[in-house]
C-alpha positions in Angstrom: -8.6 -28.3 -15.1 -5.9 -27.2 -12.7 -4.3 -30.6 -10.5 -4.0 -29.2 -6.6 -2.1 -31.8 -4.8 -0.7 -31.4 -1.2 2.4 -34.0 -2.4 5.7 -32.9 -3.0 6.9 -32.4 -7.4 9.7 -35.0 -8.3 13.0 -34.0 -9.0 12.5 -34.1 -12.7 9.7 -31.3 -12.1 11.9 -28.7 -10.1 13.6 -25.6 -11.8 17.1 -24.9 -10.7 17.7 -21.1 -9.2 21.2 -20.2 -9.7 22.4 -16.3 -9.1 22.5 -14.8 -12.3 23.5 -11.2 -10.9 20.8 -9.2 -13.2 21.2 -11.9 -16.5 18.5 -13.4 -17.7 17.9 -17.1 -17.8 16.5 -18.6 -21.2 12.5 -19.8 -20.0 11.4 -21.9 -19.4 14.4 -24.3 -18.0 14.0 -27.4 -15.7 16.4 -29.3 -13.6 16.9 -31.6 -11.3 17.2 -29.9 -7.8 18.8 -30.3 -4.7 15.2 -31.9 -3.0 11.7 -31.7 -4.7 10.5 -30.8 -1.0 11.8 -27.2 -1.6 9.1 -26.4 -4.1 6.1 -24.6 -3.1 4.4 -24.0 -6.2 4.9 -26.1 -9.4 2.9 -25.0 -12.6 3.6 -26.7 -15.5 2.5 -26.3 -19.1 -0.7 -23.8 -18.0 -3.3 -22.2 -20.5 -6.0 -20.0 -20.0 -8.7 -18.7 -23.1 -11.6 -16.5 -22.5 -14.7 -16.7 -24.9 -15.6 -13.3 -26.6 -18.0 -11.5 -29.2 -14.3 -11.4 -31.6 -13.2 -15.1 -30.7 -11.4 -16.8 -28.1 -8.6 -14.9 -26.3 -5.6 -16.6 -25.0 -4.3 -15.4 -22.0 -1.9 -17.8 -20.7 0.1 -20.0 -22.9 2.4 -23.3 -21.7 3.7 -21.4 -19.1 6.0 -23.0 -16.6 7.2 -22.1 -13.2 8.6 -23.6 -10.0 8.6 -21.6 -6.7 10.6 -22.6 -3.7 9.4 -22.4 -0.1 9.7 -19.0 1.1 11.0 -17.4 -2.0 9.8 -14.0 -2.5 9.1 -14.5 -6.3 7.9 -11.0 -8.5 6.1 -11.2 -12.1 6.2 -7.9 -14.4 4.7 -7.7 -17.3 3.0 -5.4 -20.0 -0.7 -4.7 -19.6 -3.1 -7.7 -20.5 0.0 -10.3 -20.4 -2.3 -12.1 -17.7 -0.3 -11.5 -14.7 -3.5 -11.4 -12.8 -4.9 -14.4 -14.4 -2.0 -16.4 -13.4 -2.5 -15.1 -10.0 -6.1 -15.9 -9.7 -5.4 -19.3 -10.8 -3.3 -20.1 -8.0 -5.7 -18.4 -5.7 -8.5 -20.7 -7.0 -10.6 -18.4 -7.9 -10.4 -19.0 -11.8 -10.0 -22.4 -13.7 -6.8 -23.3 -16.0 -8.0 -23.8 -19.5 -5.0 -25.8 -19.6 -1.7 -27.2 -17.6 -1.8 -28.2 -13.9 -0.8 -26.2 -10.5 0.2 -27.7 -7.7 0.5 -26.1 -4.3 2.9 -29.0 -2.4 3.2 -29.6 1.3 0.2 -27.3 2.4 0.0 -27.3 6.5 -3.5 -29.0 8.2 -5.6 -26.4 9.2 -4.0 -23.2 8.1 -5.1 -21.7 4.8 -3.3 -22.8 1.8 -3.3 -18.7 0.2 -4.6 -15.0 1.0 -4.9 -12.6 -1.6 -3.9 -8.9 -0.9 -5.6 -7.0 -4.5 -5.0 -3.9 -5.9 -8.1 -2.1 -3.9 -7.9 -2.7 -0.2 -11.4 -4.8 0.2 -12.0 -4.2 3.4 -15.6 -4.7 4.9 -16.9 -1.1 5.4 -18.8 -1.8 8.5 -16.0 -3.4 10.5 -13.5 -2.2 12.5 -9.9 -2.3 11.8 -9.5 -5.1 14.4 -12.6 -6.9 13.3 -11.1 -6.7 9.7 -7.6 -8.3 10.6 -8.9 -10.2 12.6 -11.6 -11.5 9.6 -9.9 -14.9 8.8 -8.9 -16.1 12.3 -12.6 -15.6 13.1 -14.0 -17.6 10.0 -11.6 -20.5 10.7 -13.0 -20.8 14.5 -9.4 -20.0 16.3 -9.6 -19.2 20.5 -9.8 -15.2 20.9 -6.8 -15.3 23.5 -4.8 -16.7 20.3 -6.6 -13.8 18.3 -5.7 -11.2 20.1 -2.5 -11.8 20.5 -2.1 -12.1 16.8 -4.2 -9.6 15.3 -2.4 -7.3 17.9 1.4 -8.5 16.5 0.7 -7.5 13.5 -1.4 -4.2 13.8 1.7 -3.0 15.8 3.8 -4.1 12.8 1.9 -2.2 10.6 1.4 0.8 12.9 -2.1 0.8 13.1 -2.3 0.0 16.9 -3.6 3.0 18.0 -6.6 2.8 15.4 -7.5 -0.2 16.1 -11.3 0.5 16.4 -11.3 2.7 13.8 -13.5 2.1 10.5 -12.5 2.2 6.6 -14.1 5.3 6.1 -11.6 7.1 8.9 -8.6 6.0 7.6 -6.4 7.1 4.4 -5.8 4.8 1.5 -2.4 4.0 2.8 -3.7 2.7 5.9 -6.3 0.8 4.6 -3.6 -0.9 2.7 -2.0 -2.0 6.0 -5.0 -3.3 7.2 -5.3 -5.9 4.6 -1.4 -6.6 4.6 -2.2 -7.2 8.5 -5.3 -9.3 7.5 -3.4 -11.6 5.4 -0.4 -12.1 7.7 -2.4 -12.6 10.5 -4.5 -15.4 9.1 -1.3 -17.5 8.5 -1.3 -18.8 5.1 1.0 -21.0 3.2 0.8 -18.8 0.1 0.7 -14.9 0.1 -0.4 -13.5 -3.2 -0.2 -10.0 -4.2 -1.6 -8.2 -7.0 0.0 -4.9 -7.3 -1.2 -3.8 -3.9 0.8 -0.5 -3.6 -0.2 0.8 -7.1 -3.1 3.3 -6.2 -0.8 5.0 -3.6 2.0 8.2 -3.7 5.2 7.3 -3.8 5.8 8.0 -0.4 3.1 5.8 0.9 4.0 3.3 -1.1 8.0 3.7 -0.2 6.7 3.1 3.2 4.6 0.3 2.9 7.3 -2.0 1.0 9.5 -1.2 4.3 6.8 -2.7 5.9 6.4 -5.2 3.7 9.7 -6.4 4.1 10.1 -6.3 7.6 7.1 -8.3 8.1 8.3 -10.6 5.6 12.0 -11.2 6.7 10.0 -12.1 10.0 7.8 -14.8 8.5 9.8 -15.7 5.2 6.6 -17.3 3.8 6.2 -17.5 0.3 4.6 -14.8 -1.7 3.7 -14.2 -5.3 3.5 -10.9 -6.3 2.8 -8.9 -8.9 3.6 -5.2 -10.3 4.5 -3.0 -13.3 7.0 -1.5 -11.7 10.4 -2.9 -12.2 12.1 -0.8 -9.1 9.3 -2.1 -6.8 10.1 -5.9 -8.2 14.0 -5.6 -7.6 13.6 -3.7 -4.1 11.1 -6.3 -2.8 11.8 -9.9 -4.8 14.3 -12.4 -4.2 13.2 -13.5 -8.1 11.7 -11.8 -10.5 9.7 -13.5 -13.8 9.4 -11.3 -17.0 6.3 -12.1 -19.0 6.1 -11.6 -22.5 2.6 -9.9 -24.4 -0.2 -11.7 -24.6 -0.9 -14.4 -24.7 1.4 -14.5 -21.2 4.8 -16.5 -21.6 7.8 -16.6 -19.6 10.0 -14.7 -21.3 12.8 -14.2 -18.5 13.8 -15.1 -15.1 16.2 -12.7 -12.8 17.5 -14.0 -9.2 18.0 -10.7 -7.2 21.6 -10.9 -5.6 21.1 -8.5 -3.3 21.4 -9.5 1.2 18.4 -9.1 3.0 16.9 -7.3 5.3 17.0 -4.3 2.6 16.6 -0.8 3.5 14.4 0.9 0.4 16.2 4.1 0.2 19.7 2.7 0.7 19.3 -0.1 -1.6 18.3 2.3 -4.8 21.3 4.4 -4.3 23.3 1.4 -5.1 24.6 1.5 -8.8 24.1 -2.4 -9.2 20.7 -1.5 -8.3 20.4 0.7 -11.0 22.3 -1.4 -13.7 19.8 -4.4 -12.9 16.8 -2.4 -13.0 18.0 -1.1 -16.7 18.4 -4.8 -17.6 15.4 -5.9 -16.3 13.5 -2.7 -18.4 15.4 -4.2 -21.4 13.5 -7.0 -21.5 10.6 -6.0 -20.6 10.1 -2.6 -23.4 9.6 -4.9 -26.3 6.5 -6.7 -24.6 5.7 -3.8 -23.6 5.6 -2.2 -26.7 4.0 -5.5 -28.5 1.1 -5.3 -26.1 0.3 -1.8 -26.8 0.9 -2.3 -30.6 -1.6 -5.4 -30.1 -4.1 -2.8 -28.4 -4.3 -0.3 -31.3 -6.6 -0.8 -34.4 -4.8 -1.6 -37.5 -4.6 1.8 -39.0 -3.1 3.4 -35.7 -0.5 1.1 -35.5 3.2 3.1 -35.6 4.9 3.3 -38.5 6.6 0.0 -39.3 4.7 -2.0 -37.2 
């Protein structure tokens, strides 16, 4: 059973975040901090197993994390490392087999997460407006206030103009925005993200992490997010946790050294970009070659395997 407290972690449950400059620190490693009130997120020893037809299936295994408040934090990983598991589990919508999570400090009457997945889930029959807008409406908040924020951050996403357009008029890009603009506008303390750009072109998606980080250098709030690709985790994360093959571990932690606000395209022409997405990918080809060797039947496996 997962422990969600609204109270602060001690000191002796707080991981220190030092810049490591594209290293790697040795997971999982706790320390006392500076104040315990700086962690967001605390998960400590966490398992999850799913029954099957074969047996059970671990997909989470003692893994331990510590978020601070308004740290944009990245997890990579190999396919099946249970990235989204992890994510689901602070969202609430599955149950630890194992461990505890605790989301610390959350504010009264504001949501404690919003989940921005993969697909844009949008409700077909609304209105962009009526879509962003979902949330604010669900929690009872005056429309003068609703309005004025709905409008904020349609305009941030440039989608002002189609405002009173439906789903099914709008690209997939856009339909992206609208749920980024969704979960902004409701206000919550957590923003988790589950590879939301994946399904686009790489232009679209170029764009949309320039969005994505101008509305978050605006808010600061703290986000979880997820993706495969290592160039999206360095351009957008502030820290970035490598998982190893299942059954998920922490295998590495990287604290991204580079000043914010970023700009995309400058940023990747940078050679210390380059050299810390390389060591990231370093890391991260042996779980990702595990995983797929863990994938194949016995008799496919490659040669010395």
């Amino acid at each position: 059973m997962t422990d969600r407290k609204t109270t602060t972690t001690t000191l002796e449950d707080v991981e220190v975040a030092g810049p490591l400059k594209g290293s790697p620190r040795s997971a999982p490693a706790t320390a006392a901090a500076p104040g315990a009130g700086d962690t967001k997120i605390s998960v400590r020893g966490l398992g999850k197993e799913f029954p099957g037809k074969g047996g059970t299936v671990t997909a989470l295994d003692s893994l331990d994390l510590s978020i601070p408040r308004g740290q944009f934090f990245v997890i990579v990983g190999p396919s099946g490392c249970g990235k989204t598991t992890l994510l689901r589990i602070l969202a609430n919508l599955e149950e630890a087999t194992a461990g505890r999570v605790e989301m610390c400090g959350s504010a009264e009457g504001r949501p404690q997460n919003s989940m921005v997945f993969q697909g844009d889930s949008l409700f077909p029959w609304m209105t962009v407006r009526k879509n962003a807008s979902y949330g604010l409406r669900l929690r009872g908040v005056p429309a003068p206030e609703i309005r004025d924020t709905v409008g904020h951050y349609l305009a941030k996403t440039g989608l002002t103009q189609f405002a009173d357009h439906y789903p099914h008029q709008l690209s997939g890009g856009m339909r992206q925005r609208v749920s980024i603009a969704r979960a902004f506008a409701n206000d919550p303390d957590v923003l988790l993200m589950d590879e939301p750009f994946s399904a686009l072109d790489e232009q679209n998606k170029t764009l949309l992490q320039e969005e994505l980080l101008r509305i978050w250098d605006e808010t600061r709030k703290t986000v979880v997010f997820i993706t495969h690709s290592v160039d999206e985790a360095v351009t957008l994360g502030d820290r970035i946790m490598v998982m190893t093959a299942r059954p998920g571990r922490v295998k590495a932690f990287f604290d991204v050294p580079f000043e914010r606000p970023r700009d995309v395209l400058e940023l990747r022409q940078r050679p210390e970009y380059g050299e810390m997405v390389y060591g990231i990918w370093q890391h991260l080809r042996d779980e990702v070659d595990n995983s797929q060797d863990v994938a194949l039947p016995p008799k496919r496996r490659r040669f010395g395997r």
